[in-house]
C-alpha positions in Angstrom: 17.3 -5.2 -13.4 13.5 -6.1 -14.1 12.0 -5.0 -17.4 10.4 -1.9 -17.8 7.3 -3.3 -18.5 7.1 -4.9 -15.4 7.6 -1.1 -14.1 3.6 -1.1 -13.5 3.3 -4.0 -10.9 6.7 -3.6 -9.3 5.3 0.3 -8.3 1.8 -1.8 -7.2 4.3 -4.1 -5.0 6.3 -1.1 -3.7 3.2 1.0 -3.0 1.1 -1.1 -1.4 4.3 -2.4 1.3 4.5 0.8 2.0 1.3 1.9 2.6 -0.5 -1.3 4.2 2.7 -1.2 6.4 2.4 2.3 7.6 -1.2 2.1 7.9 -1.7 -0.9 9.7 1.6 0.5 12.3 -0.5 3.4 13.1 -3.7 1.3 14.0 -1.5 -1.2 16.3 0.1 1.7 17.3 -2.8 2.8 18.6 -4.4 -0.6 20.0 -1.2 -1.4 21.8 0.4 1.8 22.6 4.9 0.7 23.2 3.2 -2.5 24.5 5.9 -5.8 23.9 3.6 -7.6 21.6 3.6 -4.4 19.4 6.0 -6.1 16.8 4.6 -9.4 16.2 1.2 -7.7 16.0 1.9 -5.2 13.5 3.7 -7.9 11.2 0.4 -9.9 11.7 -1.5 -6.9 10.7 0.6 -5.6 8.1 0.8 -8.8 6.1 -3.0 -9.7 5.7 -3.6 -5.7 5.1 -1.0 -6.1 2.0 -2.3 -9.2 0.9 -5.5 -7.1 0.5 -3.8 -3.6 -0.2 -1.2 -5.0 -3.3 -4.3 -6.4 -5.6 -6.8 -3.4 -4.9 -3.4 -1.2 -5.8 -2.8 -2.8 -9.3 -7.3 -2.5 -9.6 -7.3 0.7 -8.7 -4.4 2.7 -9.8 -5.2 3.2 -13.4 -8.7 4.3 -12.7 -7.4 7.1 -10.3 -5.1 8.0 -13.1 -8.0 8.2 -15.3 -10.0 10.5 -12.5 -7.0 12.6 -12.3 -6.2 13.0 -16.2 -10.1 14.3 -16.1 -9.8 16.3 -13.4 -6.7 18.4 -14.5 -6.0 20.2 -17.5 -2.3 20.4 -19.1 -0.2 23.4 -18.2 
């Protein structure tokens, strides 16, 4: 098991796969339609998006977690 205080970065990690990999499907999706070279494209695609998207995740995070502790009030 990692260490929770890892618990930060391994959410960036998980996040980011996830996202940059469903985004970037979509827009090769939609480039290549069910065309053969949709697979090899999409990993292409996928891997320089996450390269981008795991970074700007572990940037980013805590200042939307800010916005939203501003934005809401406690119940």
């Amino acid at each position: 098991m990692i260490p929770a205080r890892f618990a930060p970065i391994l959410f960036g990690f998980i996040l980011s796969c996830l996202m940059s990999g469903i985004v970037s499907a979509i827009a090769t999706w939609r480039v290549l339609d069910a065309d053969i070279a949709f697979f090899p494209n999409w990993i292409g695609s996928w891997i320089s998006s996450w390269m981008v998207a795991f970074p700007t995740v572990l940037v980013v995070a805590p200042i939307a977690r800010r916005l939203v502790g501003k934005l809401t009030r406690p119940d």
